[in-house]
C-alpha positions, -999 to +999 in steps of 0.1 A: +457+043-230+429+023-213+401+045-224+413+049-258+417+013-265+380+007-257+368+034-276+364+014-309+348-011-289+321+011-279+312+028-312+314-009-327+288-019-300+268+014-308+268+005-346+252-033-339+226-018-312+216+007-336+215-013-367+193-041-346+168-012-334+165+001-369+160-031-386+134-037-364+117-008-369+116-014-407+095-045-401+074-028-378+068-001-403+061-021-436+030-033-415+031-059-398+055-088-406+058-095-366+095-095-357+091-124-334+081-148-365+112-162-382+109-163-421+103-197-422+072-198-399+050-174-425+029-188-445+013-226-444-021-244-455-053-227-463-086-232-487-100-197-498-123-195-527-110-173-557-134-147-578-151-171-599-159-195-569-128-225-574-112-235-544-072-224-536-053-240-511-015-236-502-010-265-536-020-241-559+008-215-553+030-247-566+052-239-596+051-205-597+060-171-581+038-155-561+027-118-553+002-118-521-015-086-507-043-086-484-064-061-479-106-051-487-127-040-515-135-011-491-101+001-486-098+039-496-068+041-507-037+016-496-053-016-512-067+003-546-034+017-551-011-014-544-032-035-564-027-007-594+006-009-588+007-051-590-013-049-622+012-027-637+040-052-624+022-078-644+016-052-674+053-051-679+060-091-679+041-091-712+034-126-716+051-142-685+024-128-661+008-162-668+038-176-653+030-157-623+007-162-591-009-133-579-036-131-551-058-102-537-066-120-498-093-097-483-092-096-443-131-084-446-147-114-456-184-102-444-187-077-470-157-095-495-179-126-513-165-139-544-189-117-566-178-089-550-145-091-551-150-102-591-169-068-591-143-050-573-106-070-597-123-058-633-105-027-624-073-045-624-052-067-648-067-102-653-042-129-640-051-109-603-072-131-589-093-123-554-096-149-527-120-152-495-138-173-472-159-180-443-144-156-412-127-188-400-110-195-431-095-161-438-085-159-399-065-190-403-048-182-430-043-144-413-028-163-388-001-187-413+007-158-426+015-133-395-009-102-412-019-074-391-059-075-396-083-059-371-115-038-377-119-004-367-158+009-362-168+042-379-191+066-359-214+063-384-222+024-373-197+012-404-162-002-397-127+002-421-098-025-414-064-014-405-047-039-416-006-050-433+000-029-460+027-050-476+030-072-503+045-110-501+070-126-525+068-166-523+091-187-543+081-218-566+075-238-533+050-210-520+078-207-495+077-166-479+106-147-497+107-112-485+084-084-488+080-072-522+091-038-530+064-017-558+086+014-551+108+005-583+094+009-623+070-015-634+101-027-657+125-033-630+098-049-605+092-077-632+130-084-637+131-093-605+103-110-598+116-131-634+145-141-609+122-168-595+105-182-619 
């Protein structure tokens, strides 16, 4: 009797050491949202400069939802494609992607200047706008925002970035949501980014 009475006990204890391990692999895996930085703690105040050269700071995310993926213009295939996927996102809200913020951060910013990355968002819809900064800037706001960043030299003398490949959802407030998920239609994606407008 003794040893059947705890049995449920075990498998229950099982079930919540299991489910804790594979939660935090999932956070480990979407790239980079450290598991020892509680929700709250991401994000904070920062002053990048968008593509056209105007100043952004944590203010301007005021209002409005917003989608943020960092990555660089050099990426070969992550960034391109995630940024593809955003604009079609944006496609599909018709005309509330106005009502929408949506921010390319590069982690590269030696080779990402503003003209650059204005160069580099024509490929993209419109209302995606690209920000950067000195190194220090960009590092701070790697930092407020717990992203993976860190460069990777080439044999050839070049480097690529590894970096987090995920994208952020921020509320009204520019308060961290959850990570957004592009592995839905374009259709669905935007009614439910609509959900926090």
């Amino acid at each position: 009797m003794a040893i059947s009475s705890t049995r449920p006990g075990v498998v229950i204890a099982a079930f919540i050491i299991s489910l804790a391990i594979g939660l935090a692999a999932v956070f480990f895996l979407i790239g980079g949202l450290r598991t020892d930085a509680p929700v709250s703690s991401i994000g904070g105040p920062f002053q990048l400069t968008d593509q056209t050269g105007a100043s952004v700071t944590e203010k301007s995310l005021k209002g409005k939802p917003t989608l943020m993926f960092f990555g660089f213009t050099h990426c070969p295939d992550v960034c391109p494609t995630s940024l593809f996927e955003i604009s079609e996102v944006l496609r599909a809200m018709g005309p509330d992607a106005g009502r929408v913020n949506a921010y390319f951060v590069s982690v590269d910013p030696e080779r990402d200047t503003p003209a650059v990355m204005k160069d580099y968002l024509q490929s993209f819809d419109p209302h995606l706008k690209g920000l950067t900064g000195s190194p220090e800037a960009v590092d701070h706001m790697i930092k407020a925002y717990r992203v993976y960043a860190k460069k990777v030299p080439l044999k050839d003398g070049d480097y690529t970035m590894d970096h987090t490949a995920a994208v952020y959802l921020l509320d009204r407030d520019g308060r961290f949501v959850a990570p957004f998920s592009l592995k839905q239609t374009p259709q669905q994606a935007a009614a439910d980014l609509k959900r926090y407008f």
